[in-house]
Phi, psi and omega in degrees: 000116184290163170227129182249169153260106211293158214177153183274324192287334161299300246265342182272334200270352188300149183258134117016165153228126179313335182187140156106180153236167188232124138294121164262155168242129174266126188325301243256344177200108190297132207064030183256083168288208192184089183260117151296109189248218132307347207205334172204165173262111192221121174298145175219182179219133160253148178172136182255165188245154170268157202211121203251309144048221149329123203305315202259347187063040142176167190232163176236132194256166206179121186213127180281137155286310177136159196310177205236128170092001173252310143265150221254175172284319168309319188264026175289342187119343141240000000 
C-alpha cells in the first residue's frame, strides 16, 4: 500500500487502473486513504480498535468518506 503525501494535484495525476483497485495512504494523516479504480477516487478511513473479542485484541473498522471531486481534499478529514 503506497503512502503519499495527499495533494489536490497529486491526487489529479494518480492514473485509473486497468482492473482492480489501488489504496494510497496519506503521511500527513493517519487512516486517511484514497482507493483508486477504473473509474473512480474515493476517500475512506481506516483505523484499528480494540476488540477484547478478537483473537488479536482488535479489528479493523473501515468508512467510504465519498468520491475524490464530490467532496474537496480538506473535508476528507484533513
Amino acid at each position: 500500500m503506497p503512502s503519499l503525501k495527499f495533494t489536490k494535484v497529486l491526487i489529479d495525476k494518480l492514473p485509473f487502473t486497468k482492473g482492480g483497485q489501488v489504496d494510497y495512504f496519506d503521511m500527513a494523516t493517519p487512516g486517511l486513504g484514497l482507493r483508486v479504480g477504473q473509474s473512480s477516487k474515493t476517500f475512506f478511513a481506516k483505523s484499528d480498535i480494540r476488540d477484547t473479542s478478537k483473537k488479536s485484541g482488535y479489528k479493523t473498522v473501515k468508512k467510504t468518506l465519498g468520491r475524490y471531486g464530490e467532496i474537496r481534499l480538506e473535508k476528507s478529514g484533513r
